[in-house]
N, C-alpha and C positions, 0 to 999 in steps of 0.2 A: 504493500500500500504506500508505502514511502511517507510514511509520518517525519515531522520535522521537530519535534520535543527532545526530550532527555534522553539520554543511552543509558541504561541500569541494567547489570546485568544483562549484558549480550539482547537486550531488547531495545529498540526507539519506540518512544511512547509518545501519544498525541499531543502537539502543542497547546491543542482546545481539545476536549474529551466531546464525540459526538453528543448534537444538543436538539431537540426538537425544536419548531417552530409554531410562535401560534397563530392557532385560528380556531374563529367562534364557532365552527362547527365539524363534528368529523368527521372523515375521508370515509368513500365505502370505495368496498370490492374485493374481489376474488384475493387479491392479493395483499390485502390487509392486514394486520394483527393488532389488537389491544392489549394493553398494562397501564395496573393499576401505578397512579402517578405518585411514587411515595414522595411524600413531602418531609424531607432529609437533607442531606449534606451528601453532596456528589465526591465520589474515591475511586481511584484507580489503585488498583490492590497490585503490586508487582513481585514478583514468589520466585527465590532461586536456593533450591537446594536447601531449603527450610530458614530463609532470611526471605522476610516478608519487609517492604516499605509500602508505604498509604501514601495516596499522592491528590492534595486539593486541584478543583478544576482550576486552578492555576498553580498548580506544580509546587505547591509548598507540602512539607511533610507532615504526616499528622497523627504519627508513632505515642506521640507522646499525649498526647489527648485519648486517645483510644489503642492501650496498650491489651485489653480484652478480644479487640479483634484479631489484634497482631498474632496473640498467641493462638487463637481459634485458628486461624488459618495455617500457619506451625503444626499446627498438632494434625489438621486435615491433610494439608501435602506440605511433605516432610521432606519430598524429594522434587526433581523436576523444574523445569521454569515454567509459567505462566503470568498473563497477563490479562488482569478481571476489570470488568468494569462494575460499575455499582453504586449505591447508596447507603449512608450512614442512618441511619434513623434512630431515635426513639420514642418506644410506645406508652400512650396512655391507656394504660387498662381499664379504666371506667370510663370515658371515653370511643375505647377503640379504634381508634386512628392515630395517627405519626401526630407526635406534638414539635411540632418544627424549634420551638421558643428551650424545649427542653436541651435538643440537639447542640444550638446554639449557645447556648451557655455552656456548654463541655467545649467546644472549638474555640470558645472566648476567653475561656479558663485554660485550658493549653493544657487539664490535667483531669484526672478524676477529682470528682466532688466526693469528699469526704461519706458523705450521708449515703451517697448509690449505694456502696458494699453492704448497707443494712437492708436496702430495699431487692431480690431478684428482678421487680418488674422496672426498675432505674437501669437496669444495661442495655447496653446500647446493641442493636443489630447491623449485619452487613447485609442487604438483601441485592444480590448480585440478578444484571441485567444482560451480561454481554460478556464475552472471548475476545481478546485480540492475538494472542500469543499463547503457543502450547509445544515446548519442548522442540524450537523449531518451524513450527507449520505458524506460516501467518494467517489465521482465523481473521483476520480486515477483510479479508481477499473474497472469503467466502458469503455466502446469503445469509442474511439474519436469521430464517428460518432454521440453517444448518446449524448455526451457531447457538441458538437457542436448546435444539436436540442437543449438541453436544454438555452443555452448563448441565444440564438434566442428569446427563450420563456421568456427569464430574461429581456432580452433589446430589444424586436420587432421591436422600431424604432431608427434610424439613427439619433443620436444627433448631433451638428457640433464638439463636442469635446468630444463622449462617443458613442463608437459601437462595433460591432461585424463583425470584418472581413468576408467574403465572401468565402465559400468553393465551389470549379469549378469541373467539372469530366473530362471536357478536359483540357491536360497539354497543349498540344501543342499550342490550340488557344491563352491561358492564358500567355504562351512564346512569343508567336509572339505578342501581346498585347504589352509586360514587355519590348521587346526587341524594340520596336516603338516608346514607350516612354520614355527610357533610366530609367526605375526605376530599384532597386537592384535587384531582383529577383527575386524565385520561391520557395516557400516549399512544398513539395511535405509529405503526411501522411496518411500511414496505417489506412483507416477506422475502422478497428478492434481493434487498437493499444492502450494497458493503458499508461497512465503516467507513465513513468519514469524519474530517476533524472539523471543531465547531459548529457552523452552519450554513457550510458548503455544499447545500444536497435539498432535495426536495423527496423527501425520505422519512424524517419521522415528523411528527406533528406534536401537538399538544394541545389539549383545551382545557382548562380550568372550570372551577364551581365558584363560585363566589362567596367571599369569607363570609359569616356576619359575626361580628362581637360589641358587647357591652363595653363602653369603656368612660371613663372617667373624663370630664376637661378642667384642667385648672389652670388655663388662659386663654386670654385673644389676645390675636397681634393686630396692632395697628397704623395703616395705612393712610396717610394725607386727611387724619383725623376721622376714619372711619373704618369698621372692623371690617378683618380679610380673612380671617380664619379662625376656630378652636383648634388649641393645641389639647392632643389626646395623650392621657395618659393608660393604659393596660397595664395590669399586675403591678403595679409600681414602677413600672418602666416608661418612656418616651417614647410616644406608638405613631407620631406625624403626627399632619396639621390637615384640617377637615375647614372645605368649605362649603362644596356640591349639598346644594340641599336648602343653605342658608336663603329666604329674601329677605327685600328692609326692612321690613317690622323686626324680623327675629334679630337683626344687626340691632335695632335700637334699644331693644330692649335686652339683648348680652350685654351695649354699653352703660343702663343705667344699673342692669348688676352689678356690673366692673365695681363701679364707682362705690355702691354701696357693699359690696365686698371684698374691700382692696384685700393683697397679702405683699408682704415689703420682698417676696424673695421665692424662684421657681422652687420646685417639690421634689427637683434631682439636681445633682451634679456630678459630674460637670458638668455646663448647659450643651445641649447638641450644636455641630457647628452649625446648622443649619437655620436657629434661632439667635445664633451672635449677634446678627448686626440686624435682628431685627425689634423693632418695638414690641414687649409683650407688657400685657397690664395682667397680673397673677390674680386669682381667687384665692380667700379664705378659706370659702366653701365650695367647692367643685360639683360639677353639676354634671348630672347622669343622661348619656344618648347612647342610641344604638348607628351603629355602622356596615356599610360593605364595602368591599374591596374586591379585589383580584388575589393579594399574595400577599406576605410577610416580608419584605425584605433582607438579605443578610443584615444588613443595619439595624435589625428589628421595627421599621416601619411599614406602617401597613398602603401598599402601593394603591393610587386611585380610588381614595376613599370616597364614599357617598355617603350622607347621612339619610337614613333610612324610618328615623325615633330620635324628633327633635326634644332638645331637652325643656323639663319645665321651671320656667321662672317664675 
């Protein structure tokens, strides 16, 4: 395939890790296949001779955040080279879907969080997607479909933190599934299709569900003397700025809350850069709406918000 990334181990690895593309609705045909879209941490797993590196979609290592996986994969092939693709996730159990915010805070920490080792359902899973490399044979080269048989034939069974995702031939069921249970979404992938790197290929796809969360505000920013946005906060975190939704009554009336509920000072630090240089008038009292979105960002903001559940004043 002639990838142009790293040389590890007698392998070159992709300088972008194949990426889906989106679109609002999904591809059909004979030659289609679906997977669930886990909503994780993208890794290139790279295996020689039972030395395992983890490699982010941008090529930094990530041994040391998830040293659980390293060994799983150690203990699975102990010999050989290969070269996996996949997803970092972890699961919420009463939930039952990938909690992205959980994931995120282990790659932000650059370690294990003390607490996981009390909890079994706090470790983290590898749920592999893809072959590129096997003791020699460039598996890029080949059709997704073969490559998906072969993952199957590597890992047959279903470990609680090492698999092989599930390829569907109906989208639709597999949507209405995704959409029931509010997980991210749908990738949708050319059975015939080689690897490629980034998003060089009209090949795999993606469509998302739309978030919704409950979330906190406790500010607005202000614009040539008039409001431009709630700053959102989630879990105690700094979750973006929400405007979609707002008209001028509801501006008027967040500004005569403002007033009558100053607070001399934001509710995290340090402030996001994206709030620097902008005007914010903070709440005392934070006020409760509901939102939607597209995605969480690595940044942990929530992309293309809507407000959905204006709040009441």
């Amino acid at each position: 395939m002639g990838f142009t990334g790293l040389h590890v181990y007698g392998m070159t690895l992709p300088m972008k890790p194949m990426s889906p593309i989106y679109q609002d609705q999904l591809p059909t045909g004979s030659d289609i296949g679906y997977q669930l879209k886990w909503d994780g941490v993208r890794s290139l797993a790279v295996l020689s001779e039972g030395n395992v590196t983890l490699y982010s979609k941008n090529m930094l290592t990530q041994n040391a955040a998830f040293p659980e996986i390293v060994a799983l994969l150690q203990k699975q092939f102990p010999s050989g080279n290969l070269l996996l693709d996949g997803e970092l996730v972890m699961f919420d159990t009463v939930l039952q879907r990938p909690d992205f915010k959980r994931i995120q805070q282990r790659v932000r920490s650059k370690r294990v969080v003390s607490t996981e080792s009390q909890y079994p359902d706090h470790q983290p899973m590898y749920v592999v997607f893809d072959i590129l490399h096997e003791n020699g044979l460039d598996w890029a080269l080949e059709p997704f479909q073969s490559r998906h048989q072969r993952l199957n034939e590597l890992l047959p069974e279903k470990l609680p933190q090492l698999f092989v995702t599930d390829l569907f031939l109906n989208g639709d069921l597999l949507w209405d599934w995704v959409e029931e249970r509010q997980w991210e979404g749908v990738v949708s992938k050319r059975l015939t299709s080689r690897y490629h790197e980034g998003k060089k290929h009209q090949d795999w796809w993606k469509r998302k569900t739309s978030i919704l969360r409950e979330v906190d505000i406790y500010g607005i920013t202000i614009r040539e003397g008039r409001v431009a946005s709630m700053v959102m906060v989630s879990d105690g975190d700094y979750f973006g700025r929400v405007s979609l939704g707002l008209n001028g009554a509801d501006k008027e009336q967040l500004m005569a809350y403002a007033a009558t509920h100053p607070a001399s000072s934001a509710p995290f630090s340090p402030l996001p850069m994206d709030l620097k240089k902008e005007h914010v008038l903070w709440l005392s009292k934070p006020l409760s709406c509901e939102v939607t979105g597209l995605e969480v960002t690595p940044q942990g903001v929530l992309r293309h918000p809507k407000i959905s559940r204006k709040p009441k004043i």
